[in-house]
N, CA, C and O atoms as a DFTB+ gen file, in Angstrom:
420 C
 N C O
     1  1      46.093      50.117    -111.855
     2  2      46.679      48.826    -112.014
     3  2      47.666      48.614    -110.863
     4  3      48.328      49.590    -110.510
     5  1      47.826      47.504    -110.275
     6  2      48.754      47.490    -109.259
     7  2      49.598      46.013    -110.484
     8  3      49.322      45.236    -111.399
     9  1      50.978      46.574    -109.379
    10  2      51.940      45.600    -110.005
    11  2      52.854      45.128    -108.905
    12  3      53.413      45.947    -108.176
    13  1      53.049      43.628    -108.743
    14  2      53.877      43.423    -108.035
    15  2      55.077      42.736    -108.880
    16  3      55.040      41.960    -109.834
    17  1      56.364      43.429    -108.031
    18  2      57.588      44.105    -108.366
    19  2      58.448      43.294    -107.794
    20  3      58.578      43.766    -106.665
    21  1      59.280      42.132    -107.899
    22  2      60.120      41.498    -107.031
    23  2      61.624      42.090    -106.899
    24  3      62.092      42.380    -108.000
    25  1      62.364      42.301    -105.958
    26  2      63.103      42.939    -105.784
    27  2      64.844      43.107    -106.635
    28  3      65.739      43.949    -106.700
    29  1      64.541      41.655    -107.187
    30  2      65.728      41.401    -108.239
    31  2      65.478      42.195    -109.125
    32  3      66.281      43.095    -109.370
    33  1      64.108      42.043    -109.944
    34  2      63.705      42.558    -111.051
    35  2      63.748      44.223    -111.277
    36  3      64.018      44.923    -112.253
    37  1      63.271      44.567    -109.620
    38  2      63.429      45.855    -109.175
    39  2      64.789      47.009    -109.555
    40  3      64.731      48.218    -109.780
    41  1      65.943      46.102    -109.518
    42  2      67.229      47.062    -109.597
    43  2      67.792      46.473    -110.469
    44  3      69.010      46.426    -110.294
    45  1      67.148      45.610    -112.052
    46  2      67.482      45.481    -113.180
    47  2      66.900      47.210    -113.856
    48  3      65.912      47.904    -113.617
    49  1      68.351      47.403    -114.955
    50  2      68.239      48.547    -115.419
    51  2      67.074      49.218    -116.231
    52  3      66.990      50.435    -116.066
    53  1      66.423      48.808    -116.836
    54  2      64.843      48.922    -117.322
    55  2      63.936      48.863    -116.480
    56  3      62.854      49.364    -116.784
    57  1      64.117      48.183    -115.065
    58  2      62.920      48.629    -114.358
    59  2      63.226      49.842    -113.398
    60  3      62.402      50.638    -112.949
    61  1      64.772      49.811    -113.149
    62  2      65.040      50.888    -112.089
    63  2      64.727      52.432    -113.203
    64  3      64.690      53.514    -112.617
    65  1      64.599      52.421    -114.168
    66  2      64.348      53.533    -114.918
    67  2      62.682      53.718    -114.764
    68  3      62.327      54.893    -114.673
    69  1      61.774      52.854    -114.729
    70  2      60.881      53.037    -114.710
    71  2      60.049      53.649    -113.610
    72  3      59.040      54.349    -113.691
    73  1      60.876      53.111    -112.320
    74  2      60.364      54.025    -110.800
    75  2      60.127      55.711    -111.173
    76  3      59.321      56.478    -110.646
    77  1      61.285      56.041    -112.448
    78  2      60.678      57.266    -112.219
    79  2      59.281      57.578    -113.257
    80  3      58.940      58.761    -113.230
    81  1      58.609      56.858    -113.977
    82  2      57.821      57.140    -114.911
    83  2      56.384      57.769    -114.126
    84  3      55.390      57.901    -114.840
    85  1      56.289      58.159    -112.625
    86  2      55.361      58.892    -112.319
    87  2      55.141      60.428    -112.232
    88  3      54.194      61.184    -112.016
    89  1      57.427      60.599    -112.699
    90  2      57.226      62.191    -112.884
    91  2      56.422      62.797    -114.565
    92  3      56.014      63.945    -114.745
    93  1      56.370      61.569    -115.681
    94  2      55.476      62.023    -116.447
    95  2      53.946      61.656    -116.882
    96  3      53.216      62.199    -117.711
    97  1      53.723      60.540    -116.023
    98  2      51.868      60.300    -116.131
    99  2      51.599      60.741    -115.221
   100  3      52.268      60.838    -114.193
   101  1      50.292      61.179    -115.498
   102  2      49.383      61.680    -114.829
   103  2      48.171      60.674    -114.273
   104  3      47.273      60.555    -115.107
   105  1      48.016      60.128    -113.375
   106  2      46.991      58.837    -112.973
   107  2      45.112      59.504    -113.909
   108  3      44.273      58.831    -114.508
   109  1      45.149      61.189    -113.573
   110  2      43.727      61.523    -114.093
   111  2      44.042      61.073    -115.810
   112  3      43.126      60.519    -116.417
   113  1      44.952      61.259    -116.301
   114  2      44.703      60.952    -118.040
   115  2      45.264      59.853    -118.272
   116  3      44.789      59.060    -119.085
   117  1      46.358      59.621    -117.604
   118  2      47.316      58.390    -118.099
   119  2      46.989      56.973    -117.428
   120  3      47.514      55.938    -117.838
   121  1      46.031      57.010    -116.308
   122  2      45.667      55.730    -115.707
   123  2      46.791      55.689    -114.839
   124  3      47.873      56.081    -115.277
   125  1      46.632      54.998    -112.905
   126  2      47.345      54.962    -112.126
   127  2      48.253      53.547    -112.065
   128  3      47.506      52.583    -112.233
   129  1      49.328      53.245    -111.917
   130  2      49.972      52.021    -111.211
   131  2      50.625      52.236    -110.412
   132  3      51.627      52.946    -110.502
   133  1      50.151      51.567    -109.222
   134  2      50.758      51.252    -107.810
   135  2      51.833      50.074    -107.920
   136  3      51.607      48.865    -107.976
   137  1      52.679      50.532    -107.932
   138  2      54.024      49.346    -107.728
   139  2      54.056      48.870    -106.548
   140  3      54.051      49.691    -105.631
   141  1      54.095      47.490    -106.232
   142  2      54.329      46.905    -105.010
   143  2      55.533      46.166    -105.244
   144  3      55.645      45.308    -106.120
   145  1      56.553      46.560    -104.337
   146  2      57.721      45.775    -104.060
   147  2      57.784      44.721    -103.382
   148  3      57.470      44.957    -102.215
   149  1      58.198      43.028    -103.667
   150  2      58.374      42.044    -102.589
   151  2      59.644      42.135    -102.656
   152  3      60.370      41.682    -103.541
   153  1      60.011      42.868    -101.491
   154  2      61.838      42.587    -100.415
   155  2      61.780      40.933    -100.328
   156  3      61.266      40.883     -99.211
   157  1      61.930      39.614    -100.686
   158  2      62.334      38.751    -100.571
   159  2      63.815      38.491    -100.255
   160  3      64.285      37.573     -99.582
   161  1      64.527      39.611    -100.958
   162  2      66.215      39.475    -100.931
   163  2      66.985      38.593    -102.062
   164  3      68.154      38.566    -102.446
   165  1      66.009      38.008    -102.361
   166  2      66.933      37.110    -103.211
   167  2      66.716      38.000    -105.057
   168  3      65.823      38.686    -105.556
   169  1      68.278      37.405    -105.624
   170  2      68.208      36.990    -106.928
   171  2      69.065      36.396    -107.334
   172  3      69.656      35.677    -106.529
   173  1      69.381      36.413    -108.308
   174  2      70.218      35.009    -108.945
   175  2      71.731      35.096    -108.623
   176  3      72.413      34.106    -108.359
   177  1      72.117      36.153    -108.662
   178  2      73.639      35.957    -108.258
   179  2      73.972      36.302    -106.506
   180  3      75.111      36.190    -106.054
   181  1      72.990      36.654    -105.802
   182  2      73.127      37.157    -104.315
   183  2      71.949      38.445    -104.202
   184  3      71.008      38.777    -104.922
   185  1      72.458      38.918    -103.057
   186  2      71.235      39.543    -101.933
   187  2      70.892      40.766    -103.039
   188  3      71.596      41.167    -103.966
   189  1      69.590      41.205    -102.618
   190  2      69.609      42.428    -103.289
   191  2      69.616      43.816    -102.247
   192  3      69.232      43.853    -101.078
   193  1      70.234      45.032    -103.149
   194  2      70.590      46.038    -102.573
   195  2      68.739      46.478    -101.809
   196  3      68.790      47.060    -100.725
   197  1      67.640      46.260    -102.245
   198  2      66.737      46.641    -101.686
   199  2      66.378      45.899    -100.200
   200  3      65.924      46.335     -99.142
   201  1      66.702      44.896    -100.543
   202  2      66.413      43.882     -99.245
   203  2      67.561      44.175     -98.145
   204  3      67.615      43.754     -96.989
   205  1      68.341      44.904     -98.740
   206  2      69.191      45.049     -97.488
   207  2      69.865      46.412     -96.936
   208  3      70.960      46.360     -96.376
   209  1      69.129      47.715     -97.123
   210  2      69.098      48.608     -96.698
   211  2      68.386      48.729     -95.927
   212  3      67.411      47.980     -95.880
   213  1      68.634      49.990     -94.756
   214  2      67.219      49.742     -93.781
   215  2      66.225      50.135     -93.741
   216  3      66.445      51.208     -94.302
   217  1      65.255      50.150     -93.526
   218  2      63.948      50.215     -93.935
   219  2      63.302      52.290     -93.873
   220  3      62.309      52.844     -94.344
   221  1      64.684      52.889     -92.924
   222  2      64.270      54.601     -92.987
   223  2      64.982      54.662     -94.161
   224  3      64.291      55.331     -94.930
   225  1      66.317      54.213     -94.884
   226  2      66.792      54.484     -96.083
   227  2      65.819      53.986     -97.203
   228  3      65.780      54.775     -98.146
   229  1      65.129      53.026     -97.328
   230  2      64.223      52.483     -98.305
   231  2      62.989      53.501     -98.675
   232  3      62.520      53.801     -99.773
   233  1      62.595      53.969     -97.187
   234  2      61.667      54.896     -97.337
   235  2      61.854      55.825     -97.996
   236  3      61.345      56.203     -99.051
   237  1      62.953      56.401     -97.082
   238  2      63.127      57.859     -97.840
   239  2      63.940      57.562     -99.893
   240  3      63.771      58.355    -100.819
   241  1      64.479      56.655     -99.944
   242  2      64.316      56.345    -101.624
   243  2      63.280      56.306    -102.201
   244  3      63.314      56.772    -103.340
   245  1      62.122      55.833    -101.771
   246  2      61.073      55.524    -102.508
   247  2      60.474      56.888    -102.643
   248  3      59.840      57.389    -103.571
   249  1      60.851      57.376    -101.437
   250  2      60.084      58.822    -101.502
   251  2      60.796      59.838    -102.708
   252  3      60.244      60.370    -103.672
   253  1      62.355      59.899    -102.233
   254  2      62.627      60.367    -103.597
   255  2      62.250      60.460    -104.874
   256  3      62.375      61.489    -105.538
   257  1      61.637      59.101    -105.402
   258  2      61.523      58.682    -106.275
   259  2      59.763      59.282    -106.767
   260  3      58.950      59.045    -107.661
   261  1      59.861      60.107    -105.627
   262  2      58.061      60.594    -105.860
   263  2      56.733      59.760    -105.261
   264  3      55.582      60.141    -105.474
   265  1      57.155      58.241    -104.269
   266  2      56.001      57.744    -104.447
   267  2      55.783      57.770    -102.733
   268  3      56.879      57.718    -102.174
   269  1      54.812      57.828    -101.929
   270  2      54.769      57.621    -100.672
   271  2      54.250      56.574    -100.077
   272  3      53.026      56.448    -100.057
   273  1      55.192      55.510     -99.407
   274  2      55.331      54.282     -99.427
   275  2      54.325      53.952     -98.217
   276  3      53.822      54.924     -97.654
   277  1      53.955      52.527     -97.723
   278  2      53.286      52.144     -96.944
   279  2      53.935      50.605     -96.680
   280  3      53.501      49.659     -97.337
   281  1      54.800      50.450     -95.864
   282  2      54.929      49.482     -95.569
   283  2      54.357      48.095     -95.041
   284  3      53.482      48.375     -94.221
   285  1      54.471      46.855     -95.154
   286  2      53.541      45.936     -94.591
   287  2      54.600      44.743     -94.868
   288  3      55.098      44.530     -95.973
   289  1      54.893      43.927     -93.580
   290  2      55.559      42.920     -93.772
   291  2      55.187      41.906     -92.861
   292  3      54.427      42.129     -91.918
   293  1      55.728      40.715     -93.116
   294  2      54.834      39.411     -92.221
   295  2      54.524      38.491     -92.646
   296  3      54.329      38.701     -93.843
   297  1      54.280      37.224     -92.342
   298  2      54.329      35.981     -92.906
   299  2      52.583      35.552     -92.648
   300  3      52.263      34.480     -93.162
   301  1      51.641      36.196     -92.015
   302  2      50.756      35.963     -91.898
   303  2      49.811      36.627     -92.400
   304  3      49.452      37.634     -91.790
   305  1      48.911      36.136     -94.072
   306  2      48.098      37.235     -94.579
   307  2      47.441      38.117     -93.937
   308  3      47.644      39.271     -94.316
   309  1      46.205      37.876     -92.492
   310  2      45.349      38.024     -92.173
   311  2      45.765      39.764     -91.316
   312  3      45.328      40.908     -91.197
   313  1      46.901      38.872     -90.910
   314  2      47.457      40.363     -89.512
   315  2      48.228      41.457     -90.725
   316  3      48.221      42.646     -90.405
   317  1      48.921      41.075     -92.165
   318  2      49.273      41.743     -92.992
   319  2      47.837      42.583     -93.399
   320  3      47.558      43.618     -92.794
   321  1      47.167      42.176     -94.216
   322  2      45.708      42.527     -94.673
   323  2      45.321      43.491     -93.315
   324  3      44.826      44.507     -93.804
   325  1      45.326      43.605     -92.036
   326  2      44.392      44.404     -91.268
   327  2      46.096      45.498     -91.308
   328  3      45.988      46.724     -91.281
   329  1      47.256      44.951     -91.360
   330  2      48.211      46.247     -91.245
   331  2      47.892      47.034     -92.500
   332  3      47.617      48.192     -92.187
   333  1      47.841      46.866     -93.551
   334  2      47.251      47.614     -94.891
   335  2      45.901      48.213     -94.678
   336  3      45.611      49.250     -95.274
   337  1      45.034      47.622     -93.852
   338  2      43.850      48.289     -93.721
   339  2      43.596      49.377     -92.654
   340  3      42.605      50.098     -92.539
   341  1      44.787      49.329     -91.850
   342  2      44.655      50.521     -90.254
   343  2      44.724      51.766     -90.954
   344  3      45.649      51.992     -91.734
   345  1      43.673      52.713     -90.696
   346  2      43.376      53.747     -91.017
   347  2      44.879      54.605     -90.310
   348  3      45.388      54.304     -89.230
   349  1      45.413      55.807     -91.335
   350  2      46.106      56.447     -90.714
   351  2      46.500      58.060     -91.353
   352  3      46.415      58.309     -92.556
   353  1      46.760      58.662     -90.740
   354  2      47.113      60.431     -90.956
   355  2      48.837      60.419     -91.348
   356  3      49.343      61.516     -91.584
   357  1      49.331      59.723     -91.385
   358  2      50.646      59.365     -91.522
   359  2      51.190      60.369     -93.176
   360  3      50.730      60.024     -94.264
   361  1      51.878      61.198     -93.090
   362  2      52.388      61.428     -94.971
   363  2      52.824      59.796     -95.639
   364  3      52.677      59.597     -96.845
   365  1      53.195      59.039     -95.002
   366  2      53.530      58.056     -95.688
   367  2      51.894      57.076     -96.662
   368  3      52.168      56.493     -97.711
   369  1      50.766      57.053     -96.273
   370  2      50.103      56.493     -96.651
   371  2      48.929      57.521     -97.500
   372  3      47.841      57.054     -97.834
   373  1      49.281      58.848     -97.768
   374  2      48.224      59.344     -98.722
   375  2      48.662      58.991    -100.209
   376  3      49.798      58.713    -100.593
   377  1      47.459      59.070    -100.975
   378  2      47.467      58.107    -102.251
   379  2      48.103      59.146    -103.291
   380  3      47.870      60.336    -103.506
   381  1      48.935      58.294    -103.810
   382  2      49.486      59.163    -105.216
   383  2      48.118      60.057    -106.246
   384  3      48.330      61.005    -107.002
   385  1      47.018      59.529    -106.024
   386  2      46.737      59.685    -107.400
   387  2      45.721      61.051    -106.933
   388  3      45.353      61.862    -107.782
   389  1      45.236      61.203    -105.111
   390  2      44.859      62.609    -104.923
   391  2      45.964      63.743    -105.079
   392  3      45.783      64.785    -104.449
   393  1      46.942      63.631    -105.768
   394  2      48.023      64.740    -106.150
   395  2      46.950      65.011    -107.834
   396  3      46.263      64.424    -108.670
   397  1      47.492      66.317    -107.445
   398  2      46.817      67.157    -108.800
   399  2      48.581      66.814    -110.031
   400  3      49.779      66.741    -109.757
   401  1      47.868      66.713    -111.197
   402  2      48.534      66.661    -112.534
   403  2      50.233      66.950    -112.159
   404  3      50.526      68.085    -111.782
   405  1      50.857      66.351    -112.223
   406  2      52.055      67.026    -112.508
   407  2      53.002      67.690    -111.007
   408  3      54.101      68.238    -110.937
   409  1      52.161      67.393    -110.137
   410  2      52.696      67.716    -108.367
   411  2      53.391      66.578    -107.989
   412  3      52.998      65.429    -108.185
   413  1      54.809      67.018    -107.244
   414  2      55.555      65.914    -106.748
   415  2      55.784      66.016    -105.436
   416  3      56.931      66.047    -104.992
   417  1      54.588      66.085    -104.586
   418  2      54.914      66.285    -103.168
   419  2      54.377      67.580    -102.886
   420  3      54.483      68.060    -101.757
C-alpha cells in the first residue's frame, strides 16, 4: 500500500508514532506500506519542522527511523516520474520489503 503523508500531518503525535511501526510488521506476513512524504511546508499554524531541515538531516532521520528514503522533488511530473524511475546502486533506494523478517538495516 503506498500512502501519501503530508507533512503537517506527518509531525502530529499519532502519526509521528507510527513512522516507527516498521520495527514490528513484517511486509512478508503483515503486508508492506510505503509512506510518501509531501514537504509542502505548510500547516495551519506555520512552517513545518520537516520542510525545513536540510535535506542530509531529513535523510539521515528517515533512515533512523528504519526506512531508506529516495528522494524526488519538482514541479514537473514527467522529469519527477523519470527521477523515480533512474535505475540506481545507491543504499538509499533498495526496497524495504527485500529485508528479511525483522532486519533493520
Amino acid at each position: 500500500m503506498c500512502c501519501v503523508v503530508g507533512d503537517g500531518e506527518a509531525e502530529t503525535g499519532n502519526l509521528a508514532v507510527s513512522w516507527h511501526s516498521n520495527k514490528f510488521l513484517s511486509p512478508a506476513t503483515d503486508g508492506a506500506v510505503l509512506p510518501v512524504p509531501h514537504l509542502n511546508g505548510y500547516k495551519i499554524a506555520n512552517p513545518t519542522v520537516l520542510a525545513r531541515i536540510p535535506d542530509d538531516q531529513l535523510h539521515r532521520l528517515l533512515e533512523g527511523y528504519g526506512y531508506l528514503p529516495l528522494v524526488v522533488s519538482g514541479d514537473n511530473p514527467e522529469a519527477m516520474h523519470q527521477q523515480r524511475r533512474r535505475p540506481s546502486t545507491s543504499r538509499s533506494t533498495r526496497s524495504l520489503a527485500s529485508r528479511p523478517p525483522g532486519a533493520m538495516g
